[in-house]
C-alpha positions, 0 to 999 in steps of 0.5 A: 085788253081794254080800259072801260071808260065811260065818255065823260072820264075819257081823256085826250092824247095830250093829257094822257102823254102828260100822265106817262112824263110825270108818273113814268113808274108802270106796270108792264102787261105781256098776254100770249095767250097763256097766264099774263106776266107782269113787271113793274118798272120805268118807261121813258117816253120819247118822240117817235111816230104817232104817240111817241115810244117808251123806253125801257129794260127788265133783268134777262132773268125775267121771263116776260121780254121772251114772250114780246114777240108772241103776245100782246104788250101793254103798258099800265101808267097810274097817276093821282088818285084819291077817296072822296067822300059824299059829305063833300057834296052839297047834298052827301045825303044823296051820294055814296063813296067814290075814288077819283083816279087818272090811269093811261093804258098804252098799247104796243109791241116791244123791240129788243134793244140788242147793241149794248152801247144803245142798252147803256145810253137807254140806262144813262139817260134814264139816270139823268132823268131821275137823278134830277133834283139830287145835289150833285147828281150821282154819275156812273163811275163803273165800266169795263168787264164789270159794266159788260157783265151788267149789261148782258144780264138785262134786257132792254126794249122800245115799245112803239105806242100804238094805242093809247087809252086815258081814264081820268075819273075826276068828279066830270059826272056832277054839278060844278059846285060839288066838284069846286067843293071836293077840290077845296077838300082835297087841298083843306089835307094838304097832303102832297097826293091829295093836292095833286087830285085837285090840281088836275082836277082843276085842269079838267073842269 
């Protein structure tokens, strides 16, 4: 499994990691040699080796996590996209429709996360995370046989990145003033999404 990526929409390792923190919603990919399998999910990326590791865990009724050890994983993360039209350029005339995007592809072999204190601490750290901005952050309040009998229906897992593959299609394949021009579109929406495009394709001019 690879990502076409031409040169000039091929981004760095930084950048890439910087997508995975801030869009952390993928879309896990497990191919042994039979018909893929899919889910979509959380990953947290955290320091470890040399692209880090994602964090994360599906129910045990899901097929996928069984196929880990025979197959070959990988992890789609999807960050800003958006239309962009050629009457924004200087000459539409010339042009024709296209969709500016950044996706990250991040390689690896999953590893099952078995003792179910670590399979707690994965769930409370990924708690903390996402209820950052919430006024008082909700807390867990649930334990005992009822928290057992939760945590022995999920599966959680460590991916090691091995390989890491970033596309950021960002306009970088015309003039400066064409992009200057679709960046002010994007902003002139002033539709969050939209906006998001122009700031990062405003970090990579």
């Amino acid at each position: 499994m690879s990502l076409y990526t031409p040169a000039h929409f091929r981004g760095g390792d930084a950048d890439a990691l910087a997508l995975v923190r801030d869009y952390p919603f993928a879309t896990l990919v497990t191919s042994d040699g039979g018909e893929p399998q899919f889910t979509y999910l959380p990953l947290l990326w955290q320091e470890g080796g040399a692209h880090g590791v994602l964090l994360g865990h599906m129910a045990r009724a899901n097929p996928q996590w069984q196929a880990f050890a025979q197959g070959r994983t990988v992890a789609l993360f999807h960050g800003p996209h958006a239309y962009i039209s050629p009457s924004w350029y200087a000459q539409p005339e010339q042009h024709v429709p296209t969709w500016n995007y950044a996706a990250v592809h991040a390689h690896g072999r999953p590893q099952l996360i078995e003792a179910p204190q670590d399979k707690l601490a994965l769930i409370d750290r990924a708690t903390a995370q996402f209820e950052r901005g919430n006024t008082p952050p909700w807390t867990r309040s649930v334990g005992g046989e009822q928290l057992e009998k939760m945590l022995d229906a999920i599966v959680a897992f460590r991916l090691p990145i091995e390989r890491l593959e970033a596309k950021f299609k960002f306009n970088q394949n015309r003039t400066p003033a064409d992009r200057a021009k679709v960046v002010a579109e994007l902003r002139a929406t002033e539709h969050p999404d939209l906006a998001a495009m122009a700031d990062w394709m405003q970090a990579h001019e």
